[in-house]
N, C-alpha and C positions, 0 to 999 in steps of 0.2 A: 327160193332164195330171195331175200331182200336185203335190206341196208344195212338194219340192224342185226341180222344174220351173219351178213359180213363181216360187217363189223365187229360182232362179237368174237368170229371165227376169229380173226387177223390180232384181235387183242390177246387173244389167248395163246396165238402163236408166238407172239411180243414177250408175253409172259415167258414162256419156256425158252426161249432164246436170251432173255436179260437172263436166264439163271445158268443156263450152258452157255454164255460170254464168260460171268461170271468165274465159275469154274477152270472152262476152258483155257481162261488168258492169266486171269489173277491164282489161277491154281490153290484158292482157297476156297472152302466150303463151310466159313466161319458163318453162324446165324441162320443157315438151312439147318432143316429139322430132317433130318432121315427119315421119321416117323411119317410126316405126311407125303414125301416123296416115293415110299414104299405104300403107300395106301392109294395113293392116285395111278401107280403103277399098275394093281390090282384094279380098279377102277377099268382105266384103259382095256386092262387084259378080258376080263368078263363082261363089257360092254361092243366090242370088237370081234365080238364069238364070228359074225357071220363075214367078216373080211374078204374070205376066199369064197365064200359059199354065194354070195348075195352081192352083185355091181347096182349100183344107184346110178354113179358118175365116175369120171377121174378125177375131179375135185374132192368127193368125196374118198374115194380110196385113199389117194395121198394125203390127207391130214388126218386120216385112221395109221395109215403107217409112220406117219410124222409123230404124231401123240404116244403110240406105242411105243417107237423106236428112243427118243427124247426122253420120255417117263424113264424107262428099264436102263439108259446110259446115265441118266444123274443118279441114281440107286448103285451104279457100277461103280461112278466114279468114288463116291462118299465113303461106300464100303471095300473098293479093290484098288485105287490108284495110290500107288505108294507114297505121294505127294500130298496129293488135297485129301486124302483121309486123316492124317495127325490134325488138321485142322479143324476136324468133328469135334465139335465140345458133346461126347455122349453123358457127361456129368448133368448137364442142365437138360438135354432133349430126351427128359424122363416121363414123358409124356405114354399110358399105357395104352397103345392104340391098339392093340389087338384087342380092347375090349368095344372098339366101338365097330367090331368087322359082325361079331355074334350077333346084336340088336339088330343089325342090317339084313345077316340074313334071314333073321324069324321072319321081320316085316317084310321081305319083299315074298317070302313064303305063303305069310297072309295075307299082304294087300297087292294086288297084282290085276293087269288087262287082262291075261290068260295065263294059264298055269301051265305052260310049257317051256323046257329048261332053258332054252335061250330068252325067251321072256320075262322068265326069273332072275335070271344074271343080269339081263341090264336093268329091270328094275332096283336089283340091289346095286347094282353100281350106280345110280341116281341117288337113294339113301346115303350109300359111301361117302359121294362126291359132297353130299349136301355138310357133312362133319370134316371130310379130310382137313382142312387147316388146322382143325383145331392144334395138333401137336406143334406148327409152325406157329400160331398166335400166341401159344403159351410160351414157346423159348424165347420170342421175342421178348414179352414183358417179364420173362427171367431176367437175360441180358441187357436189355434198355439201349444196350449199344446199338443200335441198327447202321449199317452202310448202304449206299445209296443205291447199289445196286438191287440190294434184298430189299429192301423199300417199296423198288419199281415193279419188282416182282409180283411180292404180295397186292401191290395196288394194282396191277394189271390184270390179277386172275379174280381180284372182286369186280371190277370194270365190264368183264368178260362175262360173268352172270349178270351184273345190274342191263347191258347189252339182250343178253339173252330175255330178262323179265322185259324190255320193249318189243323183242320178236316177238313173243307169245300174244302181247298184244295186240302186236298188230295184226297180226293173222288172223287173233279172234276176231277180229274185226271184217277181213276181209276173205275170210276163207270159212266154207259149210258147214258146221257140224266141228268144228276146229276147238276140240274142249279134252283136254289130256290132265284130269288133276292130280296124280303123281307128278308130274315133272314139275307143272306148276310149284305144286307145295315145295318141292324136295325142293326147289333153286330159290325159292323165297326165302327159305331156312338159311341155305348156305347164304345166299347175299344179307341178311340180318345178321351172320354171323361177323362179316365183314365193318360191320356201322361203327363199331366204335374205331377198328383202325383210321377207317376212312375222316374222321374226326379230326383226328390225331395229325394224319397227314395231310391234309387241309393244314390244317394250323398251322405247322412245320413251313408249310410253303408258303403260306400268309406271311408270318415274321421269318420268314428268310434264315430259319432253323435248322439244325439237325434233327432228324425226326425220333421222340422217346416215345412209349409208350409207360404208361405208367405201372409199376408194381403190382 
């Protein structure tokens, strides 16, 4: 554990808490995509295989069961709550993300540390992870509307990698043999994937804006 480790952890817990406030209090789920909310869901579930099987720490357990437990209830709320589900715009979150779960799993089939099943699954949930937004970045620049909530969101879970790409380096740095280039790659991707909101939101908060993104 280090700073940046922490660091990235507690942003990402930031993350998923600004979006179950969101829901939880404003009981709307206007501008969440479903799409990526059930893809990070999976994510969680196939990377967490060894939960019960494998203790690291308490730290570590309880933000396995936080990530799991948080994923699978914003997925419940969006599709089961009688309330904040009319608020789904599913017209605009036409995003086909089951087509980016296939690619993931060829690749992590092929490019893999060891080819053993739990080995496979989290590497494909690194692939996953690395594209999940995509269906939330796209409704956004559907909508253009963004609320500031959903804003804080998306800007905390790219925070949460750009965080992660300074562990890696630190570590390379100060730890043996410290060279993993799956997760590398895969969190490079996702955090490029992030560049132009971050842009956007920058600016927004420069001039003292509502944040758009463009068409």
């Amino acid at each position: 554990m280090n700073i940046f480790r922490l660091a990235g952890d507690m942003t990402h817990l930031a993350s998923v808490l600004v979006l179950l406030l969101k829901i939880h209090t404003i009981k709307s789920c206007a501008g969440v995509s479903l799409k990526t909310q059930e893809l990070y869901a999976l994510v969680f579930a196939t990377r967490y295989l060894d939960i019960f099987t494998s203790y690291i720490s308490f730290y570590n357990t309880i933000m396995k069961l936080i990530f799991l437990g948080s994923s699978f209830s914003i997925v419940w709320y969006i599709r089961r709550h009688k309330i904040v589900r009319r608020s789904y715009d599913k017209d605009q979150d036409t995003f086909r993300h089951l087509f980016l779960v296939l690619p993931c799993v060829v690749l992590a089939l092929l490019i893999n540390e060891r080819f053993t099943f739990k080995e496979v699954m989290w590497t494909f949930s690194l692939y996953l992870e690395a594209v999940a937004i995509l269906p939330q970045l796209v409704l956004l620049q559907r909508t253009r509307n963004i609320d500031n909530l959903t804003g804080q969101y998306v800007f905390l879970l790219g925070a949460y990698r750009s965080l992660y790409i300074l562990n890696w380096i630190y570590r390379y740095f100060t730890e043996v043999h410290y060279v993993h280039w799956i997760t590398w790659i895969s969190g490079l991707v996702q955090t490029l994937l992030y560049a132009d909101f971050f842009y956007y939101y920058f600016q927004s908060w420069k001039n003292n804006e509502k944040l758009h993104l463009p068409a």
